[in-house]
N, C-alpha and C positions, 0 to 999 in steps of 0.2 A: 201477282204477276205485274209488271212494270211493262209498259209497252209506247213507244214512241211511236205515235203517230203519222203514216205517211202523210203528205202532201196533197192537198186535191187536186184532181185536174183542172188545167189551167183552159183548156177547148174540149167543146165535147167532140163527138164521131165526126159529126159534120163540119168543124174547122172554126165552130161561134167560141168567140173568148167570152168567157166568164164572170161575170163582175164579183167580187168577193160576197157580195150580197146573195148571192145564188147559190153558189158551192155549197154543197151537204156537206155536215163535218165529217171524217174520214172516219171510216170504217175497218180502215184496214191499218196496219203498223208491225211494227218489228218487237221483240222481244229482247229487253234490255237488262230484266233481270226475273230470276224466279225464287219463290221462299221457299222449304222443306216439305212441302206438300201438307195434306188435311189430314190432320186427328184422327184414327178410327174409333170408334167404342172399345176394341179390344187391345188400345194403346199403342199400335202401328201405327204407322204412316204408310198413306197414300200418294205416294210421289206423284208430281204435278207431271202433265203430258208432253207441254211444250217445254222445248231450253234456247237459253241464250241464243238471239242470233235467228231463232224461225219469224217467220212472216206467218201472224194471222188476219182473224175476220174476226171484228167483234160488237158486240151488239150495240147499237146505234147510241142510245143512252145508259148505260154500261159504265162503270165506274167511278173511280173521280178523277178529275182534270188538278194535276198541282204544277210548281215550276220550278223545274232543277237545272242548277247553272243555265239559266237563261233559257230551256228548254222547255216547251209543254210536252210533261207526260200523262200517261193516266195510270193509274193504279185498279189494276180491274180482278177481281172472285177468278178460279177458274171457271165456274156456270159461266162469266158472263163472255169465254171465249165459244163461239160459234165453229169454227176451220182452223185450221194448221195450214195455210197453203205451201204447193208444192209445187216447182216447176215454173 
């Protein structure tokens, strides 16, 4: 699964701006592409959960980080998707 990174927050609740040194990396991102899902033993495929276009949550070190057209994404397992969010 391909997953493009949101943005961190630039203030927290309280209105303090952020210095980039602070900001956690993002945990959450969009979904930019998906492969055919996983292998079964009995030679099915396991279609993957999420598709193009969902916003999820995913695990904090999770992945790898590469860069396309100028972009950081990450290539992540689906184990290493946590949430689908919704709304």
């Amino acid at each position: 699964v391909v997953v493009e990174p949101l943005t961190a927050e630039e203030k927290t609740a309280g209105g303090i701006v952020l210095p980039d040194a602070a900001k956690e990396k993002p945990q959450r991102g969009k979904v930019l592409a998906v492969g055919p899902g996983r292998l079964l033993d009995s030679g099915e495929r396991c279609p993957v959960a999420v598709k193009v276009g969902d916003e999820v949550l995913f695990a904090k070190y999770g992945g790898t980080e590469i860069e396309v057209e100028k972009k950081e994404v990450k290539i992540l397992r689906e184990s290493d998707i946590l949430a689908k969010v919704t709304a």
